[in-house]
C-alpha positions in Angstrom: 0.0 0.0 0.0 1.6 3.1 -1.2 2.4 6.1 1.8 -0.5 8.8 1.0 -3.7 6.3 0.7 -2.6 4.4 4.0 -2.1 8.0 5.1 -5.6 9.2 4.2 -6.9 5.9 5.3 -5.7 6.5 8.5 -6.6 10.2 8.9 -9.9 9.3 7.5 -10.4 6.4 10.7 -9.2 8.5 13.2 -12.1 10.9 12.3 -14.5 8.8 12.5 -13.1 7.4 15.9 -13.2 10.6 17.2 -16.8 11.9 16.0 -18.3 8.2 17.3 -16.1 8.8 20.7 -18.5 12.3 21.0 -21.2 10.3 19.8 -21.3 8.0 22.8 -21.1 10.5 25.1 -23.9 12.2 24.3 -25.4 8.9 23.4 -25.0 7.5 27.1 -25.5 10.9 28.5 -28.7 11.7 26.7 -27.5 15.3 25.5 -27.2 16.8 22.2 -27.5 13.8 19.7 -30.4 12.5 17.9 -30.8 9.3 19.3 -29.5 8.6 22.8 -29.7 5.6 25.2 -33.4 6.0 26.2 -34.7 7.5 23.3 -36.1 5.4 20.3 -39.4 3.7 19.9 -40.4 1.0 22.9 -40.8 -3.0 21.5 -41.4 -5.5 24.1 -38.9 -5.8 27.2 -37.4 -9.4 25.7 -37.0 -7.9 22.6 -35.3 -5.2 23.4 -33.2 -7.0 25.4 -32.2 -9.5 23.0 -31.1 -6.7 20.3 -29.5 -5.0 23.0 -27.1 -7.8 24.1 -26.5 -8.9 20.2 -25.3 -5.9 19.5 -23.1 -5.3 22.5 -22.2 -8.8 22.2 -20.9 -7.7 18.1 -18.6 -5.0 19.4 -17.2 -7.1 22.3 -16.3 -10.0 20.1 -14.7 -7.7 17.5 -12.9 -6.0 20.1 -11.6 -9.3 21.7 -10.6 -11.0 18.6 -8.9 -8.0 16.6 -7.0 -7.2 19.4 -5.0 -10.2 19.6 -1.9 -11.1 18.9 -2.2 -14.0 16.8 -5.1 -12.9 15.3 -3.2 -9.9 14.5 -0.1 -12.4 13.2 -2.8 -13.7 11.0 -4.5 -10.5 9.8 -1.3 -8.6 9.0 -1.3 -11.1 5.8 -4.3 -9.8 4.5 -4.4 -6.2 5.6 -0.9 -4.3 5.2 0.8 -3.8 8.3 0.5 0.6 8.4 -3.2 0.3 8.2 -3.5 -2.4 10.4 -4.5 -0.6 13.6 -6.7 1.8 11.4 -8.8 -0.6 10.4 -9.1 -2.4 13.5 -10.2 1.2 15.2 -12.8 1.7 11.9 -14.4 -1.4 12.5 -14.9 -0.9 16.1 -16.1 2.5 15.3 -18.8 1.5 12.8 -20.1 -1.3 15.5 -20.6 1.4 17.9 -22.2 3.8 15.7 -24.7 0.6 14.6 -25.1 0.3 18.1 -26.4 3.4 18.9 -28.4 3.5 15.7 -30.4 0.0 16.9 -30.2 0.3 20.3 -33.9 -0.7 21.8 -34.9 1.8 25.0 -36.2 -0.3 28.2 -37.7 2.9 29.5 -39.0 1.7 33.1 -36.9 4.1 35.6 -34.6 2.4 38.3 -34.1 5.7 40.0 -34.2 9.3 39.0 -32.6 12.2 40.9 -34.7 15.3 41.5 -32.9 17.6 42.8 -31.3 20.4 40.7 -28.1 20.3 42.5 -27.2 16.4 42.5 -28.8 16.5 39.1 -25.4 18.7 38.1 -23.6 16.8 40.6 -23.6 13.4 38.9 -23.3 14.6 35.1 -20.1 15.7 36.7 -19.1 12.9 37.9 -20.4 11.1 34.6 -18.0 14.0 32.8 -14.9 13.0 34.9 -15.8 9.7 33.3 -15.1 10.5 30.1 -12.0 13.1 30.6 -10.7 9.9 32.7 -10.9 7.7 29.3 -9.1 10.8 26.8 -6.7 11.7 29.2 -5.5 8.1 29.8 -5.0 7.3 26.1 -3.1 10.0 25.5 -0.5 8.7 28.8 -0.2 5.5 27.0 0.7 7.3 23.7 -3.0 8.7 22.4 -2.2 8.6 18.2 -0.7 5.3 18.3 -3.4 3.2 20.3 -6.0 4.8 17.3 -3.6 4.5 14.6 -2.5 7.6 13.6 1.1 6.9 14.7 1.9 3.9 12.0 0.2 5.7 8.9 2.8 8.7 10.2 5.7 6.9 9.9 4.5 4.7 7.5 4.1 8.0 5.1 7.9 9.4 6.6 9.5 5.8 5.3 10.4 5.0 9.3 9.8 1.9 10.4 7.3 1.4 13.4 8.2 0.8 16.9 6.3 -0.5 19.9 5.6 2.3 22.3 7.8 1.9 25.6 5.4 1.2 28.6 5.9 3.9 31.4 4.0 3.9 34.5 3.0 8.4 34.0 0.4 9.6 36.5 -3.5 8.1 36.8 -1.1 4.4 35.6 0.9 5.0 38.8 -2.2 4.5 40.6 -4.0 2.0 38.7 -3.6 -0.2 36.0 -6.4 0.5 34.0 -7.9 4.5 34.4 -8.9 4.2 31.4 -11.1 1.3 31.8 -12.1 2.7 35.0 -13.4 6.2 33.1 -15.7 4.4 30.8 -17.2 2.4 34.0 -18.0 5.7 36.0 -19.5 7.7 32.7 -21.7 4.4 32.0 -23.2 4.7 35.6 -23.4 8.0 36.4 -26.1 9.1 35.1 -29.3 11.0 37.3 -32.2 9.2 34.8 -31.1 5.3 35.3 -33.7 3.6 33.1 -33.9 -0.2 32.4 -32.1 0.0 29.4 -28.9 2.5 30.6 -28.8 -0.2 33.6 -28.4 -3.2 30.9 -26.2 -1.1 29.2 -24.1 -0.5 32.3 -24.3 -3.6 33.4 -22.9 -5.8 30.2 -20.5 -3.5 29.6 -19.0 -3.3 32.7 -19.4 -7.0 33.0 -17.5 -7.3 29.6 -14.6 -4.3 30.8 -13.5 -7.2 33.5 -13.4 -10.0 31.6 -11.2 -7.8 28.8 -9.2 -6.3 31.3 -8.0 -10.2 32.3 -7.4 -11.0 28.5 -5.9 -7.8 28.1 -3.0 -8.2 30.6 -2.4 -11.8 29.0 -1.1 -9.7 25.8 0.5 -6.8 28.1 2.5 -9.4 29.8 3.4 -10.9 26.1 5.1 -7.6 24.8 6.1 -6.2 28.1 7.6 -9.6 29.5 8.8 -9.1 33.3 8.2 -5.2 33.1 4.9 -5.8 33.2 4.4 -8.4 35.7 6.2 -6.6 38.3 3.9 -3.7 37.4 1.4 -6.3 37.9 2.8 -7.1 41.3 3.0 -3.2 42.6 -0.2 -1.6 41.2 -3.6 -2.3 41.6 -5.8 -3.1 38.6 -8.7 -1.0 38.5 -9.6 0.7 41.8 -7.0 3.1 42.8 -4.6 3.0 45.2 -0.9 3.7 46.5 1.2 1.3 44.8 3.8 -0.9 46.4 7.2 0.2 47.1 9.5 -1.1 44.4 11.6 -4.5 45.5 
């Protein structure tokens, strides 16, 4: 593949990252876009629940599967090796987008805050979420987990290196913010219906079990590194990590 098409290619799936990224905020938040978690037209409760988990169930098996290494051995044949990441990071983008477009409302309320002041409150909190999740890409090297890095040097004629893991601020503290930032904008929300609870539910249910496959791959690039950092830092709820041995 020649330097400016994987170039464009990868500018062009960055933007759509990035637009679907500010989609599901609003999406899960309920602001500003035209169809959010809640919204939509109401089918019956197993119904909705069934298209609901199908299609949360097509992004997490995308997700799992693309992001492996042998899968990645495999799929490196087929797709060249600049674009790689790219079109892993347009696929995922497209699920989501598909997501939001057939997500089925479950509109019964589980609770609903009142008051004005712990209204603002938790879409704070819900908005530390998602600050949580940008700022932590961009610690473990923001262009290059979306694929805007390879294209780059792809188009300058360098070859690609694997980012050097660094334990940098929030990843002192935890080994996962940025897992931890999608979990707190999925439940912070002052209008939890039926359907933002499944949603919340499965997807937190599915950040764990990724989070464990995950560090299986980690531990494969990083080697020791990253099993001592294993060793010293907690996973997902923060706290002071362990003095080095």
């Amino acid at each position: 593949m020649s330097r400016i098409p994987a170039l464009l290619f990868g500018v062009v799936a960055y933007i759509v990252f990035f637009l679907t990224f500010l989609y599901q905020i609003g999406f899960v938040t309920g602001v500003v876009v035209p169809k959010a978690i809640n919204d939509g037209a109401v089918m019956p409760p197993l119904q909705a629940i069934t298209t609901d988990v199908i299609l949360l169930a097509l992004f997490a098996i995308q997700h799992t599967i693309m992001a492996r290494l042998a899968f990645k051995k495999w799929w490196k044949s087929i797709v060249p090796e600049p674009v790689e990441r790219s079109v892993f990071v347009l696929v995922a983008s497209l699920l989501l987008l598909v997501m939001n477009w057939q997500w089925q409302p479950l509109p019964g309320i589980v609770w609903k805050i009142e008051a004005p002041i712990w209204r603002a409150v938790v879409y704070a909190l819900a908005g530390v979420g998602w600050a949580v999740v940008l700022y932590s890409t961009f610690l473990i090297n923001h262009f290059d987990l979306f694929g805007l890095r390879q294209v780059w040097l792809y188009f300058q004629g360098r070859e690609y290196t694997t980012v050097v893991f660094k334990e940098t601020v929030l990843y002192q503290w935890l080994r996962h913010p940025l897992m931890l930032g999608f979990i707190i904008a999925f439940w912070a929300t002052p209008d939890m219906t039926q359907g933002h609870l499944l949603f919340a539910a499965v997807t937190t249910a599915y950040i764990l079990v990724a989070i464990h496959i995950e560090e299986r791959t980690l531990v494969a690039i990083h080697g020791d590194e990253y099993q001592r950092y294993q060793e010293r830092v907690s996973m997902i709820i923060p706290m002071p990590p362990k003095s080095r041995a």
